[in-house]
N, CA, C and O atoms as a GROMACS GRO file, in nm:
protein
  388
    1UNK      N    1  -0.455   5.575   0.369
    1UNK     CA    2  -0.550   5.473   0.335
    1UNK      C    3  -0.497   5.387   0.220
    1UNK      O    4  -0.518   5.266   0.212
    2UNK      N    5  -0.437   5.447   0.144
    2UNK     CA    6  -0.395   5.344   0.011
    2UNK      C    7  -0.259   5.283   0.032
    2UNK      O    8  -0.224   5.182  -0.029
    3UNK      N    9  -0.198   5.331   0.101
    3UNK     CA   10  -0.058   5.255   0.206
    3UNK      C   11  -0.125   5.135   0.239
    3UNK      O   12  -0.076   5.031   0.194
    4UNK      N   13  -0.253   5.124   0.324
    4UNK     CA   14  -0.323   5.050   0.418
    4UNK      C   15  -0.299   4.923   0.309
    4UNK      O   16  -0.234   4.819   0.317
    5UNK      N   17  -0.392   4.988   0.191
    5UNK     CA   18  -0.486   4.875   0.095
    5UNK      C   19  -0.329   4.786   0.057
    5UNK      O   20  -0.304   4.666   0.066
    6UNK      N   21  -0.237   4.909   0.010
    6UNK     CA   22  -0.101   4.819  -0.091
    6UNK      C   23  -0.059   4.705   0.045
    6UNK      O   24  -0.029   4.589   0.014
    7UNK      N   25  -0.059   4.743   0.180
    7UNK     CA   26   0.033   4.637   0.265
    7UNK      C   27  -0.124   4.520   0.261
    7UNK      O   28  -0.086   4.405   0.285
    8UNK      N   29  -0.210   4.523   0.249
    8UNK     CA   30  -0.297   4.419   0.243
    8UNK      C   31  -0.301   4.346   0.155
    8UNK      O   32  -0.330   4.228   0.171
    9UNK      N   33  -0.272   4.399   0.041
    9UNK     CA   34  -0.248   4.378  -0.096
    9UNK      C   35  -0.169   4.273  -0.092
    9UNK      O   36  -0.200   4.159  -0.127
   10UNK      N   37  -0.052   4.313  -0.042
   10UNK     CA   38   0.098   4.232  -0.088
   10UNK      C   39   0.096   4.151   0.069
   10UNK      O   40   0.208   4.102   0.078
   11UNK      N   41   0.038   4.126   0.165
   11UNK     CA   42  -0.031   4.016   0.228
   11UNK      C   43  -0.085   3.909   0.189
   11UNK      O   44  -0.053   3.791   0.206
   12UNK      N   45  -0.198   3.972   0.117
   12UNK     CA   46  -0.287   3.849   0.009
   12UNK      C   47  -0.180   3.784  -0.075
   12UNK      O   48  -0.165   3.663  -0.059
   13UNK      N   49  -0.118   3.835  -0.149
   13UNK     CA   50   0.013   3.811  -0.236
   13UNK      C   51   0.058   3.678  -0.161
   13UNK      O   52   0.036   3.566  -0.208
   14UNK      N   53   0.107   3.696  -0.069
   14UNK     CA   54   0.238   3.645   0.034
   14UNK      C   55   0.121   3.510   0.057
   14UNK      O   56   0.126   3.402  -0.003
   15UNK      N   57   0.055   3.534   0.122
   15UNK     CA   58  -0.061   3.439   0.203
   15UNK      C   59  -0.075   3.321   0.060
   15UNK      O   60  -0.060   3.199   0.059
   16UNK      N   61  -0.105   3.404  -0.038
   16UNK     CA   62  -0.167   3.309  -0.138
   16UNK      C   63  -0.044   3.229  -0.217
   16UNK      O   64  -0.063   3.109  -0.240
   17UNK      N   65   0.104   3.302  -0.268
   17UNK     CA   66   0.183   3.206  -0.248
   17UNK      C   67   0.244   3.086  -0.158
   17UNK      O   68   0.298   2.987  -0.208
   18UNK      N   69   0.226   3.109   0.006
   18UNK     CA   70   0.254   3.015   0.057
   18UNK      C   71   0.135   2.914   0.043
   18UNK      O   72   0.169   2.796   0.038
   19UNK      N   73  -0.011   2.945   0.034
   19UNK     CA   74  -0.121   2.862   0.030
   19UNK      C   75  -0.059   2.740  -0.112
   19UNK      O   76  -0.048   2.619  -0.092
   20UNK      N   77  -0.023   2.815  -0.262
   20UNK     CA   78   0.006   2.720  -0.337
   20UNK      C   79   0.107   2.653  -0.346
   20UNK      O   80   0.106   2.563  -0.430
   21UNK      N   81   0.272   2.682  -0.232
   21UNK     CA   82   0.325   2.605  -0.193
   21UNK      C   83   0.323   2.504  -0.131
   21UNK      O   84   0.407   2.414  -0.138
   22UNK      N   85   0.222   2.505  -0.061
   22UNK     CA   86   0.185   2.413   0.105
   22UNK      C   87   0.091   2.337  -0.051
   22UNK      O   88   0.176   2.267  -0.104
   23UNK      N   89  -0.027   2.328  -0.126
   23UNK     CA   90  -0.041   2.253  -0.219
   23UNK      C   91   0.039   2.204  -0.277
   23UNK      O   92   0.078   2.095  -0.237
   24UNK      N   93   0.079   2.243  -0.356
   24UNK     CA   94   0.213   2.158  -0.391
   24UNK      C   95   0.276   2.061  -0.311
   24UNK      O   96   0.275   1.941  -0.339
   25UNK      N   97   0.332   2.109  -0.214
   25UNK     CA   98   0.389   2.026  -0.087
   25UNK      C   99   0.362   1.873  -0.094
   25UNK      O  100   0.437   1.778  -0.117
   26UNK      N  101   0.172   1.887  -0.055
   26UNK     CA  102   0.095   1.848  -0.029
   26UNK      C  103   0.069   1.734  -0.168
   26UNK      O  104   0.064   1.617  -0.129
   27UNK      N  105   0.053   1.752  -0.308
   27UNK     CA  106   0.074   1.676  -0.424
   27UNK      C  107   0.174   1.585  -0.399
   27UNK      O  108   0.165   1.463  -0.386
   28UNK      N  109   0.309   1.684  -0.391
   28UNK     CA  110   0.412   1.583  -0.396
   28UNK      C  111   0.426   1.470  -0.261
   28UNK      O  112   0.471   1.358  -0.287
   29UNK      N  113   0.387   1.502  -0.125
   29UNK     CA  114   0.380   1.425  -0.072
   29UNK      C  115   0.247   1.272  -0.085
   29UNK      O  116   0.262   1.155  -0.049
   30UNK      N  117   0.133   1.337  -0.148
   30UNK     CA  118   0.090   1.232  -0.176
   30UNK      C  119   0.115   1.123  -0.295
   30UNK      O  120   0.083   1.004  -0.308
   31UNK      N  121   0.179   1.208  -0.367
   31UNK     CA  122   0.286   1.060  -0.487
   31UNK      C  123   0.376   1.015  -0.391
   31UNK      O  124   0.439   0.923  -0.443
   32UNK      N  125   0.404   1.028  -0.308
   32UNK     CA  126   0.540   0.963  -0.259
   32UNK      C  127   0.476   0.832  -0.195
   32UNK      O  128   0.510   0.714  -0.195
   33UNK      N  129   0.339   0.921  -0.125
   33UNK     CA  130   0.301   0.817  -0.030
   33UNK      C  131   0.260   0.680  -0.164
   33UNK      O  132   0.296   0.563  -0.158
   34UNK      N  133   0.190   0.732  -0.254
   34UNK     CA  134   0.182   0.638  -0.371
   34UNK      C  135   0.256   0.559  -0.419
   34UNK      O  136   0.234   0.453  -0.477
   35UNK      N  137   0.344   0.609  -0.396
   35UNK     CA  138   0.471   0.547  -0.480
   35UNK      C  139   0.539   0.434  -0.357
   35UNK      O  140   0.596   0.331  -0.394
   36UNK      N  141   0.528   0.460  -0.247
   36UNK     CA  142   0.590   0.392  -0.195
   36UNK      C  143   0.489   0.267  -0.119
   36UNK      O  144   0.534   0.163  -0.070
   37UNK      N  145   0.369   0.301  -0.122
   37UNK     CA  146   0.246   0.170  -0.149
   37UNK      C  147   0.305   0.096  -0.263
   37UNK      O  148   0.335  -0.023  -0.260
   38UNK      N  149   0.314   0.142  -0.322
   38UNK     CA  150   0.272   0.086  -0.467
   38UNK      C  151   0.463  -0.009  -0.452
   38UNK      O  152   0.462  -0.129  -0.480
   39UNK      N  153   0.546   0.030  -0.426
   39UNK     CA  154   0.638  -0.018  -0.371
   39UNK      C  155   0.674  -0.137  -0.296
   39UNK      O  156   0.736  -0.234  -0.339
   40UNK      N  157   0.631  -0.121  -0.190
   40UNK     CA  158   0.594  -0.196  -0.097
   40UNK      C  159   0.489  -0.334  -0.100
   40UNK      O  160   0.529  -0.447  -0.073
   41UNK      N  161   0.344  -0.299  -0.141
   41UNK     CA  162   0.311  -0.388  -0.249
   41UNK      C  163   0.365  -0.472  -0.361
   41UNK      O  164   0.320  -0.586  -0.371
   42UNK      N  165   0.435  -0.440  -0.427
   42UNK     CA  166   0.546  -0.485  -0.537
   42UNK      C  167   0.666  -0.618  -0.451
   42UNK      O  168   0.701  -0.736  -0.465
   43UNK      N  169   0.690  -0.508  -0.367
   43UNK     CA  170   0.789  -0.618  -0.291
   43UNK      C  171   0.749  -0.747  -0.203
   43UNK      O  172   0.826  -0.836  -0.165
   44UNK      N  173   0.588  -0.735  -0.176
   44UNK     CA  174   0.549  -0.786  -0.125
   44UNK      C  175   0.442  -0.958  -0.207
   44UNK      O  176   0.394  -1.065  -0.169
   45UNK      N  177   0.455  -0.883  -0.319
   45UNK     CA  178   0.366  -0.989  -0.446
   45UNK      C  179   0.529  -1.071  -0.444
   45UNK      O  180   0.530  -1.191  -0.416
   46UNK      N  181   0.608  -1.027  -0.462
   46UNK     CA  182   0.734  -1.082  -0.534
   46UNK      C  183   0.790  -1.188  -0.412
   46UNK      O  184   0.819  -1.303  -0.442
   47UNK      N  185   0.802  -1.144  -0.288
   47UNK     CA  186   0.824  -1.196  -0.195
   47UNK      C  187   0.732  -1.370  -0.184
   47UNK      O  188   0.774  -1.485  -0.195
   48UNK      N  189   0.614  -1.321  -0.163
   48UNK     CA  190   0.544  -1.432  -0.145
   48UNK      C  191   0.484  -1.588  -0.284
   48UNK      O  192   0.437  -1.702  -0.290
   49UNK      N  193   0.534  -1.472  -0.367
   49UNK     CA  194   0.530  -1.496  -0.482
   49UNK      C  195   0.711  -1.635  -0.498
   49UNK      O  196   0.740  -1.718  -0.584
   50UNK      N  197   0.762  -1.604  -0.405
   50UNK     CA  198   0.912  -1.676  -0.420
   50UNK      C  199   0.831  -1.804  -0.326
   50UNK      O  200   0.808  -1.913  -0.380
   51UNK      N  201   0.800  -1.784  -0.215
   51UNK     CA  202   0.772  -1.849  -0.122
   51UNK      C  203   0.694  -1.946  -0.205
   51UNK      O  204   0.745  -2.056  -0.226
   52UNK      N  205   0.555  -1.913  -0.265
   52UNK     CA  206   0.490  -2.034  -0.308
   52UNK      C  207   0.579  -2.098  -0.418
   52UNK      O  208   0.557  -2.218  -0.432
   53UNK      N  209   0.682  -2.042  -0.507
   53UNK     CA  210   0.783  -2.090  -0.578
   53UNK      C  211   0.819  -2.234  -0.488
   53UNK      O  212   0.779  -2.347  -0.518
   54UNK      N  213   0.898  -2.202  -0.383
   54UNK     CA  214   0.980  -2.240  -0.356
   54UNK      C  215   0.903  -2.411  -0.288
   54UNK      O  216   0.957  -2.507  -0.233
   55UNK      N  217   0.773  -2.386  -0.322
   55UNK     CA  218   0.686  -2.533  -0.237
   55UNK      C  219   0.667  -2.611  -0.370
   55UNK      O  220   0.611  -2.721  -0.371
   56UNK      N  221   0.718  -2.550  -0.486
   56UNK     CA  222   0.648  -2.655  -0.627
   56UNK      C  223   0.781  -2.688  -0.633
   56UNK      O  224   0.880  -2.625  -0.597
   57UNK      N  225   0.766  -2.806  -0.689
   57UNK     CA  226   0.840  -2.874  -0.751
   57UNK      C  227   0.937  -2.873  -0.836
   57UNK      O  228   1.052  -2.916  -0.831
   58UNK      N  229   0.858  -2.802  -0.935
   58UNK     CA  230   0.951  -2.788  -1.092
   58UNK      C  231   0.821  -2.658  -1.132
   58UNK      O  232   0.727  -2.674  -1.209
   59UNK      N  233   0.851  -2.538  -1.057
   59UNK     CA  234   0.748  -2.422  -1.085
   59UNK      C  235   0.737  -2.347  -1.222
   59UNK      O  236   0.646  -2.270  -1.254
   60UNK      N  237   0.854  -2.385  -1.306
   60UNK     CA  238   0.852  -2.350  -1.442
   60UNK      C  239   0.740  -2.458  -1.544
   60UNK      O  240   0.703  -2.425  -1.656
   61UNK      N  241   0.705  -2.572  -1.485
   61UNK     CA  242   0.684  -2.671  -1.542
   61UNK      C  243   0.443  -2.647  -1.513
   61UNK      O  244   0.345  -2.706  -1.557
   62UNK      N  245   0.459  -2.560  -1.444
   62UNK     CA  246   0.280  -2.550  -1.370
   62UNK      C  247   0.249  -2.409  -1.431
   62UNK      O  248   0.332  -2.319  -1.417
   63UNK      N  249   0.149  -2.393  -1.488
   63UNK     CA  250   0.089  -2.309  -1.562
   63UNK      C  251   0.076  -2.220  -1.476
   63UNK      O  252   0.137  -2.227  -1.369
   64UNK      N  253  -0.003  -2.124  -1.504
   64UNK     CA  254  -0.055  -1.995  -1.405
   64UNK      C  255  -0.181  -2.027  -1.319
   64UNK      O  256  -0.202  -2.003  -1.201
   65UNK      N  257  -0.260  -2.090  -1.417
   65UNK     CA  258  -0.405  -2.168  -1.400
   65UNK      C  259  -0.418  -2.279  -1.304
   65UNK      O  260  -0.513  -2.311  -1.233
   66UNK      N  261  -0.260  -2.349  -1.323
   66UNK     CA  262  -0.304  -2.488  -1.229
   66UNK      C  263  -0.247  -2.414  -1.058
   66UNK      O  264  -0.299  -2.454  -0.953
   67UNK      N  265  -0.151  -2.320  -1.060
   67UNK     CA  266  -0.116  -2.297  -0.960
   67UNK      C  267  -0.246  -2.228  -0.914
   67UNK      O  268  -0.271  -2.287  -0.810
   68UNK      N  269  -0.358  -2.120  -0.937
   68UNK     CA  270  -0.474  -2.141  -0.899
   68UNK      C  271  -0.547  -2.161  -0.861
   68UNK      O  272  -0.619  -2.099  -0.783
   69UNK      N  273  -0.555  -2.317  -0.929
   69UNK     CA  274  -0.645  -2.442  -0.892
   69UNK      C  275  -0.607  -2.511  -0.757
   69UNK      O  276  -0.675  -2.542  -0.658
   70UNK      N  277  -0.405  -2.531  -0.802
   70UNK     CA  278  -0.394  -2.569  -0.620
   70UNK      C  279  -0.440  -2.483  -0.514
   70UNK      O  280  -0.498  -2.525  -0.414
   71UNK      N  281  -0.417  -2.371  -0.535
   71UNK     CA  282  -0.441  -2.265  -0.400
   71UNK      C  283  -0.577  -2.279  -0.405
   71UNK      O  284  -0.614  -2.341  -0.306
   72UNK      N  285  -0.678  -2.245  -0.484
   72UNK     CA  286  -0.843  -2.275  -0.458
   72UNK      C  287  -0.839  -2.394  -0.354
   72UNK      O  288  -0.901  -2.387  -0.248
   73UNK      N  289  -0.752  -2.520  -0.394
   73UNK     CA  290  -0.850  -2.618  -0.314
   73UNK      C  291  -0.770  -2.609  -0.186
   73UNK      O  292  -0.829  -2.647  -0.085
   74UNK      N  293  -0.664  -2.572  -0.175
   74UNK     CA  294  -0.628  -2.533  -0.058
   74UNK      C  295  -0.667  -2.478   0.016
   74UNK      O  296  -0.628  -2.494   0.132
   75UNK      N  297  -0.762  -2.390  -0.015
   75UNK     CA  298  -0.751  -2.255   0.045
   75UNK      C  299  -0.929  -2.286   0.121
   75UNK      O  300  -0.975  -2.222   0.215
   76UNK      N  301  -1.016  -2.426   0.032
   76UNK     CA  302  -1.094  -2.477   0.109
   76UNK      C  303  -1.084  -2.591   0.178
   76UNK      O  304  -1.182  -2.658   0.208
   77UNK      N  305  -1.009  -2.610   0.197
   77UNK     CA  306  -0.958  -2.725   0.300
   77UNK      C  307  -1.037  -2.652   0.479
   77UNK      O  308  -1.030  -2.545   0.538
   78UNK      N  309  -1.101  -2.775   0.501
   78UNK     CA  310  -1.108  -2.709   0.643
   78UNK      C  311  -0.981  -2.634   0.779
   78UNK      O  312  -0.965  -2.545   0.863
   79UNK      N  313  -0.909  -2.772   0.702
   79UNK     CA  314  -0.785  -2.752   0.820
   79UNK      C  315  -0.719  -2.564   0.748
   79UNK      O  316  -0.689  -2.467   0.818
   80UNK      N  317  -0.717  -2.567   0.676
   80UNK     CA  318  -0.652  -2.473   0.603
   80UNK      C  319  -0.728  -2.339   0.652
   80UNK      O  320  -0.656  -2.249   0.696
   81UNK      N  321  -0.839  -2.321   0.649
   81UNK     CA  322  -0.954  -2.225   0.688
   81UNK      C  323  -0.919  -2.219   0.834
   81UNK      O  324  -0.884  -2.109   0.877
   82UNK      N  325  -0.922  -2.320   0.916
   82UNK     CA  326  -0.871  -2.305   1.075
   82UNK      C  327  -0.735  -2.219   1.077
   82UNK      O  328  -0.711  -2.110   1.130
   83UNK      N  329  -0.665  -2.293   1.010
   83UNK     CA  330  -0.520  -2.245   1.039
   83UNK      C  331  -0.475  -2.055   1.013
   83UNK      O  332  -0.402  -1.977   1.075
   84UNK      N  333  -0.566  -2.041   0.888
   84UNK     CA  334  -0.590  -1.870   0.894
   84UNK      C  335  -0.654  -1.844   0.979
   84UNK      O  336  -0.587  -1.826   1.081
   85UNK      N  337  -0.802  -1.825   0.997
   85UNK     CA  338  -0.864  -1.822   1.141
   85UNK      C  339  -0.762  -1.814   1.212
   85UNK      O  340  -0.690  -1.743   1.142
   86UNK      N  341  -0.687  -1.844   1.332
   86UNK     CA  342  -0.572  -1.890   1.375
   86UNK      C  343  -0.487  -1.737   1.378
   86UNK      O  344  -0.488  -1.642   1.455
   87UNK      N  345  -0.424  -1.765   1.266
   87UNK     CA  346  -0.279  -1.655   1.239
   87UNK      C  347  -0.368  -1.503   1.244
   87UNK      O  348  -0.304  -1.407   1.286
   88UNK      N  349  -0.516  -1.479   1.201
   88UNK     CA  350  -0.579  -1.376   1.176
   88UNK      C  351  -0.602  -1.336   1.326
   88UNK      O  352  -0.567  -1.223   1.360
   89UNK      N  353  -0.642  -1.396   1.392
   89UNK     CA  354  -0.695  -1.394   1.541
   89UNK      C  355  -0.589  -1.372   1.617
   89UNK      O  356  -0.608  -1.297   1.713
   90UNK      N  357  -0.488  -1.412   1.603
   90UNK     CA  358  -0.301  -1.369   1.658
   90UNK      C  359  -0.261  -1.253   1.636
   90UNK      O  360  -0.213  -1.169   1.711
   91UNK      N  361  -0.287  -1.252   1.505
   91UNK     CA  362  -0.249  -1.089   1.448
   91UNK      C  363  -0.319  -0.983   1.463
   91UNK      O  364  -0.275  -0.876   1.422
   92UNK      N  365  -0.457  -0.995   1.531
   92UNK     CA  366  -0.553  -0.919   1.596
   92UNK      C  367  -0.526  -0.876   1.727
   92UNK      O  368  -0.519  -0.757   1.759
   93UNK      N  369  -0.509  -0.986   1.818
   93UNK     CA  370  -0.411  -0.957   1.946
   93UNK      C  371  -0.308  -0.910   1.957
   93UNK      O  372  -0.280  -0.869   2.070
   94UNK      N  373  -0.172  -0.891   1.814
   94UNK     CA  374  -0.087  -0.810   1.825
   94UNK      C  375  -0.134  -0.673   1.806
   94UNK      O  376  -0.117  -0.601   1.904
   95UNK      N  377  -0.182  -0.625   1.716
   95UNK     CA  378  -0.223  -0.533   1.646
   95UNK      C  379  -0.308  -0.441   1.807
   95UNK      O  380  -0.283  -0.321   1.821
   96UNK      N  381  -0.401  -0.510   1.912
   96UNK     CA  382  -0.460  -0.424   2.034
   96UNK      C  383  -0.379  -0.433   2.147
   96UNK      O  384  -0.435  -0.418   2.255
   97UNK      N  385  -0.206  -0.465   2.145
   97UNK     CA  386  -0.139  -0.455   2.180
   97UNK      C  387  -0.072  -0.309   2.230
   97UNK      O  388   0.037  -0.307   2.287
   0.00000   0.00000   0.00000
């Protein structure tokens, strides 16, 4: 009987180290996934971030505020509102593809 209990014993042991491995695991895979959002995002501000660069003029010369202000009124422009509408509704049809 106490044979029985020690191999149950050192079961629980076994069981409960792999349980806080597989946690662990499990931590580190969710920083990664973090990290590589957070990544990806990054590359993605910077990216588009060149693009609207690359439509000004003299982009060192426009505040933070006025660039802003252009995109606000842009961004209510009717035609402008269609044209997302548009690319959103495209990218909806790829996406149930």
């Amino acid at each position: 009987m106490n044979e029985k209990l020690e191999k149950l014993n050192q079961e629980i042991e076994k069981t409960e180290a792999r349980l806080r491995r597989a946690q662990h695991k499990e931590k580190m895979l969710e920083h990664q996934i973090k990290t590589l959002n957070r990544k990806e995002r990054t590359h993605r501000l910077c990216t588009r971030g060149a693009m609207l660069e690359s439509h000004l003029p003299h982009p060192e010369a426009v505040t933070d505020e006025q660039v802003s202000t252009i995109l606000k009124v842009l961004f209510h422009r009717s035609d402008t509102k269609c044209l997302l509408e548009q690319v959103l509704a495209e990218n909806q049809k790829e996406d149930m593809k």
